[in-house]
C-alpha positions in Angstrom: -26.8 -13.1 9.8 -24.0 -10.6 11.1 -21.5 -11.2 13.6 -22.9 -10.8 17.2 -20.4 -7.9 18.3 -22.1 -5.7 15.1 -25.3 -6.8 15.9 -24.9 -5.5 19.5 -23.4 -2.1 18.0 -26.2 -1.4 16.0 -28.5 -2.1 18.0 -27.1 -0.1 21.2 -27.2 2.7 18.3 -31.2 2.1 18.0 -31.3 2.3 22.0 -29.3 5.4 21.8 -32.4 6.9 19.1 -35.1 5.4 21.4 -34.0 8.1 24.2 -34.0 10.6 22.1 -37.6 10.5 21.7 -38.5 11.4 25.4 -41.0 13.2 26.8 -42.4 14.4 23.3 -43.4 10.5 22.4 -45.7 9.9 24.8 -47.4 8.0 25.7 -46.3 6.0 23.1 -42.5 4.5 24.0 -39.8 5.9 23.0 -38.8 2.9 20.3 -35.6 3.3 18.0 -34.2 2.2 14.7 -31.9 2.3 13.0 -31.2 1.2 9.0 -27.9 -0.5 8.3 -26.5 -0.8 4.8 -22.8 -2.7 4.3 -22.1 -2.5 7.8 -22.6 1.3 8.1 -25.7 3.2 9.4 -28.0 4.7 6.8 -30.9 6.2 8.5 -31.9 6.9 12.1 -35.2 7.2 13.4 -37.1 7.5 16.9 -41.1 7.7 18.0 -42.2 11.1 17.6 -45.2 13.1 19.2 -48.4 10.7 18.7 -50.1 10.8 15.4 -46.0 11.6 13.6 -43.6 9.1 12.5 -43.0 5.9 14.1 -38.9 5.3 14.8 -39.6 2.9 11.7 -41.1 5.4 9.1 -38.9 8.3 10.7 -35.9 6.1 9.3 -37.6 5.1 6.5 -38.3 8.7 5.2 -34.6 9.8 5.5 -33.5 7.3 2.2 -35.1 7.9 -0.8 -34.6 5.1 -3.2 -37.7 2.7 -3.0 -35.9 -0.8 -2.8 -34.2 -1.3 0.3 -32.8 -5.0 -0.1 -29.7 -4.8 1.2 -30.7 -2.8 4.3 -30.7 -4.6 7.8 -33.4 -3.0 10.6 -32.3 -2.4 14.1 -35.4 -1.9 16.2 -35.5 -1.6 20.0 -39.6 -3.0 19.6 -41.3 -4.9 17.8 -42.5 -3.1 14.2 -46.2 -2.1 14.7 -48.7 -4.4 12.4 -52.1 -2.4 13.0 -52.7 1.2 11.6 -53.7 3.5 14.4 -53.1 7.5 14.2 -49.8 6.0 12.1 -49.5 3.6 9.5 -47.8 -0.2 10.2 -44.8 0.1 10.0 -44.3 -3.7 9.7 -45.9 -3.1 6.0 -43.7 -0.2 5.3 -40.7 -2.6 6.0 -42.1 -4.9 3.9 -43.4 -2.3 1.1 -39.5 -1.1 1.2 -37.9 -4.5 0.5 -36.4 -5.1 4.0 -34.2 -7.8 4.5 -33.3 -8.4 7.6 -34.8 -7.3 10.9 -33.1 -7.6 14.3 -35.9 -6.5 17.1 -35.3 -6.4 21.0 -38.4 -7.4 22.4 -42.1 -8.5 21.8 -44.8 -5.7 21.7 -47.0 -6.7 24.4 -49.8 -4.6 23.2 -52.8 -6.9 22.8 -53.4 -5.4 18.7 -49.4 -6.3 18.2 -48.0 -9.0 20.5 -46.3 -11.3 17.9 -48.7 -10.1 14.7 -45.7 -7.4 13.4 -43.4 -10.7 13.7 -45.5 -13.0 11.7 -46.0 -10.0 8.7 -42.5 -9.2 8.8 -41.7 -13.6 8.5 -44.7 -13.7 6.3 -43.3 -11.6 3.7 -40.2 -13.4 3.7 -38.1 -11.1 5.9 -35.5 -12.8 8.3 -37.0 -11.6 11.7 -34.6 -12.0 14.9 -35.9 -10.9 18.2 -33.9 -11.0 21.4 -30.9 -8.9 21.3 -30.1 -6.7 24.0 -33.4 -7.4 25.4 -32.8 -7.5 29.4 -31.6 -3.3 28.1 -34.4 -2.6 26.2 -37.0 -4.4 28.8 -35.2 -2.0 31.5 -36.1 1.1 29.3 -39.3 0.6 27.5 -40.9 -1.2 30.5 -42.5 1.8 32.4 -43.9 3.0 28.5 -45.8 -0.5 28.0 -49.0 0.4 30.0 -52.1 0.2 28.2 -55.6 2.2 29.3 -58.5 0.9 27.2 
């Protein structure tokens, strides 16, 4: 586990990429990532216009090499586990040999809620949730509304 004042930096930098993804990602939430390898920001990534890349596989897409061990994940919420018009991006950390993941909050969407967690854990991936959170609640609250 890093230091707390790193984790904090990297993930105010995923924050930072979560904005970024405004108006154009709704009405999904404007979620951010970003990838960390040896203490330095690798890949940066935000939702995009529904049915493109998730903050996740927008990162994801911007390194090459297949094995990703030594990378840490900074997401502002919690890694999709379901594929919609996207794939799970929970797999593709998985799939990419993730190591770590630091997440701000819970996905309260009734298909995700916890399930991204568990296949993230499942797969052996250190999962922390929590950090910056009261931030991140501010933010992505008014984007967490679901019409069924």
């Amino acid at each position: 586990m890093m230091i707390q004042s790193a984790i904090e930096h990297f993930m105010w930098e995923a924050i930072y990429e979560g904005r970024k993804a405004l108006p154009k990602c709704l009405p999904n939430p404007p979620v951010g990532c970003v990838l960390v390898e040896d203490d330095n920001i690798i890949a940066r990534g935000y939702t995009n216009e529904p049915g493109q890349h998730h903050a996740e596989a927008m990162a994801l897409s911007q390194i090459k090499h297949q094995e990703l061990t030594n990378v840490i994940a900074f997401v502002t919420l919690e890694p999709c586990s379901f594929h919609g018009r996207t794939p799970s991006c929970a797999k593709a950390l998985v799939t990419r040999g993730i190591k770590e993941v630091y997440v701000g909050i819970i996905d309260p969407h009734p298909k995700n809620n916890g399930a991204g967690i568990m296949l993230l854990r499942e797969a052996g991936i250190q999962v922390y949730v929590g950090v910056l959170s009261e931030i991140i609640q501010q933010d992505l609250q008014p984007y967490l509304v679901f019409k069924y």
